[in-house]
C-alpha positions in Angstrom: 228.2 29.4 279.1 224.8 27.2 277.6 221.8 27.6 279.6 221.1 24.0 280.9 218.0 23.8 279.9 215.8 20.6 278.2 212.9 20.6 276.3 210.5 17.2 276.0 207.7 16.1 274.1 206.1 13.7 276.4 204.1 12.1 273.9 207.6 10.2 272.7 208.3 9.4 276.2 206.4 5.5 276.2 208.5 4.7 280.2 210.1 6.7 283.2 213.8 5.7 282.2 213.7 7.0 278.5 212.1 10.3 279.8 214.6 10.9 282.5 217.3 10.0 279.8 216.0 12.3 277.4 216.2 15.0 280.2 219.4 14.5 281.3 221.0 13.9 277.9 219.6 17.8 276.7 220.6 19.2 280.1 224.6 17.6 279.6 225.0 19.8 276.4 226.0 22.6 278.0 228.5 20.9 280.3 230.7 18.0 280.3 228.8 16.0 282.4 228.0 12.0 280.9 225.1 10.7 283.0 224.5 7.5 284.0 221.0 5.3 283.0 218.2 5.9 285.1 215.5 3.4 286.5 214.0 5.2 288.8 212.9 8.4 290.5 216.0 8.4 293.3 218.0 7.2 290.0 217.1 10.5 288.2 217.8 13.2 291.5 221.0 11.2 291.7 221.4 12.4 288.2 220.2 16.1 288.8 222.7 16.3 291.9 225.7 15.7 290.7 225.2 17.4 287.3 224.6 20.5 289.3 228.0 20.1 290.7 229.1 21.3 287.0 226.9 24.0 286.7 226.2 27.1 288.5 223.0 28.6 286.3 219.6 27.5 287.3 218.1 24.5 285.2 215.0 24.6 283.1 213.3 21.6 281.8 209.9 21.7 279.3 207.7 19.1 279.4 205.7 19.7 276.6 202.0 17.7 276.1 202.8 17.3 279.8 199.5 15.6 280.6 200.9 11.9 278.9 203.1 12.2 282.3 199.8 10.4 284.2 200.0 7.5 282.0 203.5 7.1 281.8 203.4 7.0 285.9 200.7 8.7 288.2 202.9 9.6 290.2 205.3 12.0 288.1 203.5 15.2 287.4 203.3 15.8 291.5 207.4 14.8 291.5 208.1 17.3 289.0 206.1 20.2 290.2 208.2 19.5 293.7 211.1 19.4 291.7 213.1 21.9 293.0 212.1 21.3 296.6 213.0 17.3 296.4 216.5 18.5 294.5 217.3 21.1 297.1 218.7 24.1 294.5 216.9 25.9 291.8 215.5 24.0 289.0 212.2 25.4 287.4 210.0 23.0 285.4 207.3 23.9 282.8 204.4 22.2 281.7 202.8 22.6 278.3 199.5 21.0 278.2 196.5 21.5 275.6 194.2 20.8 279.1 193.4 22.6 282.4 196.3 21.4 284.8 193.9 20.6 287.5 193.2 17.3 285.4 196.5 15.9 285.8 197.8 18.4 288.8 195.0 17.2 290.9 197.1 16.8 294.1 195.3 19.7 296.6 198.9 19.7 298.6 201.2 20.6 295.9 202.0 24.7 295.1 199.9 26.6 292.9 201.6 26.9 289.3 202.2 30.6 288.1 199.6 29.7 285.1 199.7 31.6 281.6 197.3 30.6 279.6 197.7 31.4 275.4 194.4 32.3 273.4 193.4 30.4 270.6 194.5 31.6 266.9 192.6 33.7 265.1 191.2 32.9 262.1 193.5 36.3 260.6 196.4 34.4 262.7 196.0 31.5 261.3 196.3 32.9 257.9 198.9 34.7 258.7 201.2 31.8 259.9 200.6 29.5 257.2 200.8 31.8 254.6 204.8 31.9 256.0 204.9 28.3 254.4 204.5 29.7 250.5 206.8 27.5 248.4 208.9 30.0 247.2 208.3 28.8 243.1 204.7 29.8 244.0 202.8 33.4 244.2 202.6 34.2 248.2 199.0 36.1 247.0 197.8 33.1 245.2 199.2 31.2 247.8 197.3 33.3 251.0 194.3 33.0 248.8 193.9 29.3 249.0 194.6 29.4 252.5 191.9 31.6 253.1 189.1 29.2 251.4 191.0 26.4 253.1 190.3 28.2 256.4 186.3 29.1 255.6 185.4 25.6 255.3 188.2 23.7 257.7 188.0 26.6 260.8 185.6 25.3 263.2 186.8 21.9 262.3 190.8 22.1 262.7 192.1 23.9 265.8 195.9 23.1 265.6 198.4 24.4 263.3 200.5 20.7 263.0 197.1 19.7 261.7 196.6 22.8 259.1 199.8 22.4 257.4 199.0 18.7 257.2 195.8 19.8 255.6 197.8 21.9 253.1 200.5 20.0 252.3 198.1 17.2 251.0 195.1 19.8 249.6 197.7 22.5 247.9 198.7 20.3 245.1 195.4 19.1 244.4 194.3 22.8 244.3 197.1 23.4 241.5 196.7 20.2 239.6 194.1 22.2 237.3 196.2 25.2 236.5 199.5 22.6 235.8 196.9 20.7 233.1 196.2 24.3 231.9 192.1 23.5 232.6 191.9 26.8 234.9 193.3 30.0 235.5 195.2 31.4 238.9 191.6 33.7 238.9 189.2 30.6 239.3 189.3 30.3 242.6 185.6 28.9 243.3 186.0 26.4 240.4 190.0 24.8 241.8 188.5 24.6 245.2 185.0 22.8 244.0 188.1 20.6 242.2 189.7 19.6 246.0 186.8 19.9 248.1 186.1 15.1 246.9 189.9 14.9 248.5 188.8 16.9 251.8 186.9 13.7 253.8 190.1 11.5 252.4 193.0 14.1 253.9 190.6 14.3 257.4 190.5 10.4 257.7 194.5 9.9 257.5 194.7 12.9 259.4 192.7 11.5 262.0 194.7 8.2 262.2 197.8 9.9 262.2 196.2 12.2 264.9 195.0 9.0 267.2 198.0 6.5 266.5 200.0 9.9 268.3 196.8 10.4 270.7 196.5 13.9 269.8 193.4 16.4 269.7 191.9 16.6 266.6 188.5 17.3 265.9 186.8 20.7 268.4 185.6 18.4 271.6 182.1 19.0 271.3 182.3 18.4 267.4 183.7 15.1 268.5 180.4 14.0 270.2 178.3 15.6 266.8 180.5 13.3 264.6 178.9 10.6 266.5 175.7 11.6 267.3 175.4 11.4 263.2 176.6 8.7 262.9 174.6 6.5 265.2 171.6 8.2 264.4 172.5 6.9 260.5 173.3 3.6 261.8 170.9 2.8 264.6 167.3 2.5 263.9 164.8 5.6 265.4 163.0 2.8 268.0 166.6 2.1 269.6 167.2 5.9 270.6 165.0 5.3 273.7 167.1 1.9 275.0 170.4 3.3 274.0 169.7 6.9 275.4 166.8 7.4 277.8 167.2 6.6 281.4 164.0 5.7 281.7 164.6 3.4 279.0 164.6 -0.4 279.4 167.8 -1.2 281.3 170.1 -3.7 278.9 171.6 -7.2 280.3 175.1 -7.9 280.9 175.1 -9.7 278.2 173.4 -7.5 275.8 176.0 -4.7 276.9 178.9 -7.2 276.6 177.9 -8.0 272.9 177.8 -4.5 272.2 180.8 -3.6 272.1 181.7 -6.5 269.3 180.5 -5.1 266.3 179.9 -7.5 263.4 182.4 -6.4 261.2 181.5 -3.7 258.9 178.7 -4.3 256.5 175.9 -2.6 258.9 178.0 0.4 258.1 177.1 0.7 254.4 174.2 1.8 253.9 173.9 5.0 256.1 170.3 6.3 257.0 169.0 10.0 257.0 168.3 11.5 260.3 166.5 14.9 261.0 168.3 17.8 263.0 166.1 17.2 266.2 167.3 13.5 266.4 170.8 14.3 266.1 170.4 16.9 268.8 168.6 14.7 271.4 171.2 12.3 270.7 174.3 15.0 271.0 172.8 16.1 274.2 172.4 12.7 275.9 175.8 11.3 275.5 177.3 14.8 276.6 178.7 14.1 280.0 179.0 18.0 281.1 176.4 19.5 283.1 176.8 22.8 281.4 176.2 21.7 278.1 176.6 23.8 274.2 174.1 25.7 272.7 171.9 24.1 270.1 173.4 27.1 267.7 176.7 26.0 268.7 175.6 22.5 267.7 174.6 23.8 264.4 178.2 25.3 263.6 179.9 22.2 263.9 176.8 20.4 262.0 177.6 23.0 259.3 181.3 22.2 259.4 181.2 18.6 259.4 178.9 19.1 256.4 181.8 21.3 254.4 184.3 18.5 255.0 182.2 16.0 253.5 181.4 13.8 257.0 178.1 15.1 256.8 175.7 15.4 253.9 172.4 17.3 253.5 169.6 16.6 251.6 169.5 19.2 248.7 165.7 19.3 248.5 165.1 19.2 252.7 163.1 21.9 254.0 164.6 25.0 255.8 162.6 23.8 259.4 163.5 20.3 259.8 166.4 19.6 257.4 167.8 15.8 257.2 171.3 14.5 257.3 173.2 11.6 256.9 177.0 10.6 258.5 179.4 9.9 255.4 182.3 9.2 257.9 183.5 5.7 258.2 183.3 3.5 261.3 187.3 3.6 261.7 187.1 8.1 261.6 184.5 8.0 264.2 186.0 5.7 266.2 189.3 7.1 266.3 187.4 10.8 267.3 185.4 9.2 269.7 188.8 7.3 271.7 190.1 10.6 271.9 187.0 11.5 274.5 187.0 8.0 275.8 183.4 7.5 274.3 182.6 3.2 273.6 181.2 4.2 270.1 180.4 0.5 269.7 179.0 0.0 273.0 176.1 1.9 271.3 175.6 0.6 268.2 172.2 -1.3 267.5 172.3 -5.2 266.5 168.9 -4.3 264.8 
């Protein structure tokens, strides 16, 4: 006898009745029971009741990205941690979440969850796991080599292996295209990557489009708020910093917030302005909401990384104490990165 068991990705879930009918339409595979629809939350126990009349294992149900629960209904992530005790037999519900679940469990009366929390990938797992994806017409060495550059430049940048293969499925051919024109050899590696490294800031921007349209992580969060630091330091003049940042600044009208946050279309995004490293970090750290706040060498690392994919450029001839930069990344990137930490990127824009 089939485990009844289901397993949801909340993020495809857009109301209450299509996730309880996703639920109950896994857990009716392994028995004969036909549910009926479902409207609401006495609807779905109804549900639950009488298909454990046909079943005598315990149920399991995976609700994976399970913080999109809140804005489906507030209400659902207490119902189904109380699950088994609303439902009266046993029924044992997981949540998969990329955040802390005290920041959608937040209820101080329901039960402790038995918490297991799964490290990051290495940089050797990460590798190792995409390597697995070698076309088989292609040499697995030539093939684990590429993902090795691939991971030197993307690795502070990219976090999520959806995201990596993304990034090769689009960057791999590129990388080939000069051995299939016979140009270069399997052995050039430095010379194919210079080759793909134009197409990088191209595959990141659909990537990040993709990534918001499905409202999921993509850049590290704190790399999020250096994205933007850059790029209103290119964008805003130095003489703004101290109305837009300071609080002792000069306090801005209503109405000067309000037309804020209608950018002018985009033409005061073409030409982007150099900005030194100290700028940038007074920036970074005033829009950071977190008390306990990154390192400026931790800073640095995603500076450097944003630089390797292209978002960032530095000046060639800048000296080593106060080097300059300048935001390459469009105004549609950095506002998709910045909705994913619910930052009003043109709320802070300068009209001058």
């Amino acid at each position: 006898m089939k485990v009844p068991c289901a397993f949801i990705n909340c993020v495809e879930c857009h109301s209450q009745a299509l996730l309880y009918e996703m639920i109950l339409y896994q857990l009716s595979l392994a028995s004969d029971f036909s549910p009926k629809s479902c409207i609401t939350l006495n609807d779905f126990i109804r549900e639950l009741k009488a298909l454990k009349l046909t079943q005598s294992r315990p149920i399991y149900i995976t609700l994976d990205r399970a913080e999109r629960l809140v804005r489906i209904n507030a209400l659902l992530p207490k119902a189904f941690a109380r699950l088994h005790e609303i439902v009266g037999f046993e029924i044992s519900v997981i949540f998969l979440s990329r955040v802390e679940f005290q920041k959608f469990l937040y209820d101080t009366g329901l039960p402790r969850p038995l918490q297991i929390t799964f490290p990051k990938y290495s940089e050797g797992d990460i590798i190792d796991i995409l390597t697995l994806d070698c076309p088989p017409d292609q040499p697995r060495d030539f093939f684990r080599r590429f993902i090795q550059l691939l991971c030197s430049v993307c690795r502070l940048v990219c976090q999520d292996i959806t995201e990596w293969r993304y990034l090769v499925a689009k960057i791999y051919p590129k990388y080939c295209e000069p051995i299939k024109e016979g140009k270069l050899s399997e052995e050039n590696t430095s010379r194919l990557f210079s080759h793909v490294r134009p197409h990088l800031q191209a595959v990141f921007e659909s990537l990040y489009h993709f990534s918001s349209e499905s409202d999921s992580p993509e850049l590290p969060y704190y790399a999020v708020f250096v994205l933007i630091s850059g790029f209103l330091a290119s964008h805003n003049p130095p003489k703004s910093d101290a109305q837009m940042f300071s609080k002792k600044g000069p306090k801005l009208s209503g109405r000067a917030k309000h037309a804020k946050k209608k950018p002018k279309g985009n033409q005061k995004f073409i030409e982007a302005k150099r900005f030194a490293l100290e700028r940038v970090l007074a920036i970074f750290y005033s829009i950071v909401r977190e008390e306990a706040k990154p390192s400026s060498s931790s800073v640095l690392e995603h500076i450097t990384a944003l630089v390797r994919l292209g978002l960032f450029e530095g000046g060639k001839n800048d000296c080593l104490e106060n080097p300059k930069f300048v935001c390459r990344a469009s105004f549609s990137l950095v506002q998709s990165a910045a909705r994913t930490v619910e930052f009003d990127l043109a709320h802070y824009l300068s009209d001058k």
